[in-house]
C-alpha positions in Angstrom: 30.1 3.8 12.9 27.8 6.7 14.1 24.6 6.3 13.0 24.8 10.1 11.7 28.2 9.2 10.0 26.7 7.4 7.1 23.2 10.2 6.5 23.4 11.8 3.5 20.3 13.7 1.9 20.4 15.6 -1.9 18.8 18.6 -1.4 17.3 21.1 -4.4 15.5 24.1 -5.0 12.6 24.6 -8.0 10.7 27.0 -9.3 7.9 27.8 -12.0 7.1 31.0 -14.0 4.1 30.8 -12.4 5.7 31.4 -8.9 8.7 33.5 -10.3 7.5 36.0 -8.0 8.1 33.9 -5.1 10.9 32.3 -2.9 12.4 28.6 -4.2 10.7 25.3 -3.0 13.1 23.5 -1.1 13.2 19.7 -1.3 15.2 17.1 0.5 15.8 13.4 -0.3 16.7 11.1 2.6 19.2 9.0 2.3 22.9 7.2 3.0 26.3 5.9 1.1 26.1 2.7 -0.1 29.7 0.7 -1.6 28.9 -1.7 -4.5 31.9 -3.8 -5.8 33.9 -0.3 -5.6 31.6 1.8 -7.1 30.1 4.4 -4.7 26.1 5.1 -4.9 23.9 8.0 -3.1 20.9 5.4 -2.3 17.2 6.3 -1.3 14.0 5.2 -2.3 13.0 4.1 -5.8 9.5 6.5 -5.9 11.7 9.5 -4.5 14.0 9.5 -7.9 10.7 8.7 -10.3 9.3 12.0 -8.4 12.9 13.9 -9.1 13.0 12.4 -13.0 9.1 13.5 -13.2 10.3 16.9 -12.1 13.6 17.1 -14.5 11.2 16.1 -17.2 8.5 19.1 -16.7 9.3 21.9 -19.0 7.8 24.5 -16.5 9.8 23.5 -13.8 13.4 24.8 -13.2 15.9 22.8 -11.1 18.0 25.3 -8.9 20.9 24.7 -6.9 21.6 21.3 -5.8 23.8 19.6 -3.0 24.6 16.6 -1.4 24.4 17.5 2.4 26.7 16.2 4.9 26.7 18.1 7.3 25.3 15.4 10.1 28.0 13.5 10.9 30.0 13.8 14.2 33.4 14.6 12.7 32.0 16.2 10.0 35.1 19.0 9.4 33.0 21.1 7.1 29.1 22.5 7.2 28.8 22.9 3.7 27.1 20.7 1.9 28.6 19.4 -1.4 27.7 21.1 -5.1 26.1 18.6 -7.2 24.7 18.6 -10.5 21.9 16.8 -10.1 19.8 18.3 -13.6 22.7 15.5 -15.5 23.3 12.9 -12.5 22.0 9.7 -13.6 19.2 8.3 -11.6 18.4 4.2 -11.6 15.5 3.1 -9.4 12.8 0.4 -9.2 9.3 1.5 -7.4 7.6 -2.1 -7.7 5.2 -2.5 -4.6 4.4 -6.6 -5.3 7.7 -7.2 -5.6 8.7 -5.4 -2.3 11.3 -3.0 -3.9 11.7 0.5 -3.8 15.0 1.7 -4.0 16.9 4.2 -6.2 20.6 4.8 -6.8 22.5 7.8 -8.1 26.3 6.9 -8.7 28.9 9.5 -7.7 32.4 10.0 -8.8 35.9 10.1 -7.2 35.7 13.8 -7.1 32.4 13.8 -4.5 33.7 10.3 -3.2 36.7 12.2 -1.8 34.9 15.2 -0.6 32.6 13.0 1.5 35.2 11.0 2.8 37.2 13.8 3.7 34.1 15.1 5.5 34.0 11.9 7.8 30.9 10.3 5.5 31.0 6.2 5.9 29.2 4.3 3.2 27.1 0.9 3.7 29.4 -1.7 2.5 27.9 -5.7 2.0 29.7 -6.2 5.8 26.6 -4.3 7.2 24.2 -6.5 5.5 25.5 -9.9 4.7 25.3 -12.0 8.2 22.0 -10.0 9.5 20.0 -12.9 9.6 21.9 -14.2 12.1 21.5 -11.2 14.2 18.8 -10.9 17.0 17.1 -7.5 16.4 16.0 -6.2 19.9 14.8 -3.0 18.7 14.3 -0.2 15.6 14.7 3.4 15.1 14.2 5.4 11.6 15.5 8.1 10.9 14.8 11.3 8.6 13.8 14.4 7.4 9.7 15.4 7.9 8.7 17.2 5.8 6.8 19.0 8.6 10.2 19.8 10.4 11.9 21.1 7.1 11.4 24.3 5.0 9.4 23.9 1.9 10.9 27.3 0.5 13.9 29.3 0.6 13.8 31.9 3.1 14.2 35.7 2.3 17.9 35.5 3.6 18.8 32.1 1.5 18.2 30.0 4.8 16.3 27.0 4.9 16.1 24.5 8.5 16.0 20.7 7.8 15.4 18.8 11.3 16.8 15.3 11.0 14.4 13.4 13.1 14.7 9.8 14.8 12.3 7.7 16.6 11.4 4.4 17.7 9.6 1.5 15.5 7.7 -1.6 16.8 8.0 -4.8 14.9 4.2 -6.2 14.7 3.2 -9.3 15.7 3.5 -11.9 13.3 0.1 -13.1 12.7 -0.8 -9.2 12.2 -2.3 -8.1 8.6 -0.3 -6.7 6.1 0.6 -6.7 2.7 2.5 -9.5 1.3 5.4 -8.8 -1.7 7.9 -11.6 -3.1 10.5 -10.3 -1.9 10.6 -9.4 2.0 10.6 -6.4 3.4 10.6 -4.9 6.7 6.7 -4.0 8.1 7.3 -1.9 11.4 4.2 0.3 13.9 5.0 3.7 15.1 3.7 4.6 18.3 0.4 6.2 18.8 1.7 9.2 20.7 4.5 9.9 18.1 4.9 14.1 18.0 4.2 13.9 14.1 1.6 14.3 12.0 3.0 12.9 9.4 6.4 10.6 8.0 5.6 12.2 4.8 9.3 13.6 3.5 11.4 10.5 5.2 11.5 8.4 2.2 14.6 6.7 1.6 15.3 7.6 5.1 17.2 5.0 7.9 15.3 1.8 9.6 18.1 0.7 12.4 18.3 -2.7 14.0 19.8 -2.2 17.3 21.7 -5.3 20.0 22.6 -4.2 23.3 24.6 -7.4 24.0 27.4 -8.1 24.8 27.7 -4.3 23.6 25.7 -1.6 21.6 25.8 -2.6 18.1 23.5 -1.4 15.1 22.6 -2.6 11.8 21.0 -0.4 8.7 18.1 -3.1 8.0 15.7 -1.0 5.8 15.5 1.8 4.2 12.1 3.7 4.2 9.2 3.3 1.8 5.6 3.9 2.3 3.3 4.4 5.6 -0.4 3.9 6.4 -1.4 7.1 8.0 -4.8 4.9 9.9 -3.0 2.3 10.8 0.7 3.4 11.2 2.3 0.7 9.9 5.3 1.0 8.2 7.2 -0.3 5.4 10.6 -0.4 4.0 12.8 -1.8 1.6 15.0 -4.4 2.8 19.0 -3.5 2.5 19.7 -7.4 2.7 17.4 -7.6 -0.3 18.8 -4.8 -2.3 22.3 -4.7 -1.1 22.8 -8.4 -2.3 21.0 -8.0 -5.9 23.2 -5.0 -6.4 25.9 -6.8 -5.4 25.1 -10.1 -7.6 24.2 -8.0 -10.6 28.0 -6.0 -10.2 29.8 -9.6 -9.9 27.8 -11.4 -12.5 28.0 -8.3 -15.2 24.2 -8.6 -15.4 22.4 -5.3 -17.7 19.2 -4.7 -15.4 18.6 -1.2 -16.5 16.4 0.1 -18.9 17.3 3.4 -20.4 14.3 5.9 -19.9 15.9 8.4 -21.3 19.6 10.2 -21.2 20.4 10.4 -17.8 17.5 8.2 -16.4 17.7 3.8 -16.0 14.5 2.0 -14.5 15.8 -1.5 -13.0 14.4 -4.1 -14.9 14.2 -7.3 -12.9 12.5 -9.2 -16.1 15.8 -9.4 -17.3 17.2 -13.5 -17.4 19.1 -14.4 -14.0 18.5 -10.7 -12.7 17.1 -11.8 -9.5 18.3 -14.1 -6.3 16.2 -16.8 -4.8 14.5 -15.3 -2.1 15.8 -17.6 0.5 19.4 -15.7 0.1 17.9 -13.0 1.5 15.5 -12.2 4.7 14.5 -9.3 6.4 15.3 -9.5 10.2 
């Protein structure tokens, strides 16, 4: 699978009275497919969807147009990213930095299921995640959408640019500082020289394990979370860890959502049996 073929971003446009007089913000949300028990999910990070219900929640802010864009895949047959309603799509997310989880999940229907796959989309299924730690990791790329490299309004002639952007990610050594969470999660070091400023905008975006032998083979490991702008470590939340609690919760019939309000669940892992031991799961 093309590592393009499965990158998916929800992309929306606000406004304020206050800034009627001006061109729409433009905002996009990193992210990918992922497959749970049959049920397909638009996944990112947990604090991106608390940001998007904090917005939906604010009186003086109006939610525009909304898509789900892909348009990044290879043999993509269409450049025109998918209506979505995003004002009444439910969100569910967990944004818990001791517990190392931060991940967020909207579900979509057959209707946008079809579309995507029509449009060559691939979702993460528990085949990418369930034997990685068996895998030898020789190398890491992330990849998404800087906010630097993307539009922050709507241009004059309905135009924005978005600028998905990849790069390499050292794993530190192992007797390096960082911070600790119960559950694992992946700690990576971007270069020095890297041509950003700033990551800020590619949460929920793509960490990528990569084997060369006996052929090129690739792995989603993580998805992005937070950054240190001093130090440039990374972080990001494990998809061996959240893939297989998503996928015990669906099996099991476990409630692990908390209703915030109408179209809005926070995961709940205080709930009886809601978690897995933590040595099911390891971040490569």
């Amino acid at each position: 699978m093309s590592a393009s073929r499965g990158f998916v971003c929800v992309t929306y446009r606000h406004t304020t009275p206050e800034e009627d007089h001006l061109p729409s913000r433009f905002v996009t949300c990193s992210g990918t497919l992922l497959l749970i028990e049959g049920a397909l999910y638009f996944l990112t990070a947990g604090h991106v969807l608390k940001e998007l219900r904090g917005l939906r929640e604010n009186k003086h802010v109006i939610i525009e147009n909304a898509s789900l864009a892909d348009v990044f895949g290879y043999k993509r047959v269409s450049d025109t990213p998918i209506p979505f309603d995003l004002k009444n799509a439910h969100l569910s997310f967990i944004d818990d930095e001791e517990m190392g989880l931060d991940f967020g999940v909207i579900p979509l229907g057959p209707h946008h299921a079809r579309l995507l796959q029509k449009n060559g989309m691939v979702a993460l299924t528990e085949e990418n995640w369930i034997k990685q730690d068996q895998i030898e990791i020789e190398g890491y790329t992330m990849l998404g959408f800087p906010a630097e490299r993307t539009s922050e309004r709507i241009s004059g002639f309905s135009t924005v640019h978005i600028e998905a952007t990849m790069f390499a990610v050292r794993r530190p050594q192992p007797d390096q500082n960082h911070r600790k969470t119960l559950y694992p999660r992946f700690t990576g070091q971007l270069d020095s020289n890297l041509p950003l400023k700033s990551i800020e905008g590619m949460s929920g975006g793509l960490i990528f394990g990569f084997q060369s032998q006996p052929q090129l083979r690739y792995w989603v490991v993580a998805i992005q979370s937070s950054w240190e702008r001093q130090t440039k470590m990374i972080y990001g939340c494990s998809l061996p860890v959240l893939g297989s609690l998503m996928t015990h919760w669906a099996r099991e019939n476990i409630a692990i959502l908390r209703e915030l309000d109408s179209n809005t669940s926070e995961i709940c892992l205080s709930v009886p049996n809601a978690t897995l031991p933590l040595s099911t799961v390891r971040c490569p």
